[in-house]
N, C-alpha and C positions, 0 to 999 in steps of 0.2 A: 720169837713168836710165842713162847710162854707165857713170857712174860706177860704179852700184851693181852693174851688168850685168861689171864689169873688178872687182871687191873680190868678188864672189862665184864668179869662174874663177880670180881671184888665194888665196881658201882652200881651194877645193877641190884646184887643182892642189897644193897644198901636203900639204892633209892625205893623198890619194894617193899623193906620194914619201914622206911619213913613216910610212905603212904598209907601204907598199914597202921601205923600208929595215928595219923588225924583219924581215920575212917575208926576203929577203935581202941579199948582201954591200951596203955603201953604193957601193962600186967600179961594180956594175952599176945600180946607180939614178943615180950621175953623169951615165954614159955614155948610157943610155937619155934621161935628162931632157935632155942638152945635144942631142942625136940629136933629139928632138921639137921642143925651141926651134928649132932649125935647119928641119927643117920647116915648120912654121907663119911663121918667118920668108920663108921662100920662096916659101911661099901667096899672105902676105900683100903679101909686094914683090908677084907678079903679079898681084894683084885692084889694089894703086894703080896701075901702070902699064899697066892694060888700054885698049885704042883709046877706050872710051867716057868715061875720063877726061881725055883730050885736050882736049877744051874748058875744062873746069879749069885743067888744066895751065899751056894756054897762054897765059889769062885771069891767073894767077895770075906768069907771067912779065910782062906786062907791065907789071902795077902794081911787080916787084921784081927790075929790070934788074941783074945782073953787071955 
């Protein structure tokens, strides 16, 4: 279900900047698209490293010691 749930954000996000891009410059669809990946990277780094995945975390450290 992932999968399909990440191929169906992965065409739409797509076909959105290629209409974006006739309607204006490609210049400003770069900027805006790299601007939101940044975002959503940032969301998502804070949802995995929120206190409640601690237990995770630390579980997951010690089956794979540095």
């Amino acid at each position: 279900m992932y999968g399909f749930v990440e191929a169906f954000l992965v065409i739409v996000t797509t076909s959105i900047f290629a209409v974006t891009v006739h309607l204006i410059s490609v210049q400003y669809a770069v900027v805006s698209g790299a601007f939101i990946t940044l975002v959503l990277t940032t969301v998502l780094l804070f949802v995995i490293i929120k206190p409640s995945k601690r237990k995770y975390h630390d579980s997951r450290m010690e089956k794979f010691p540095s």
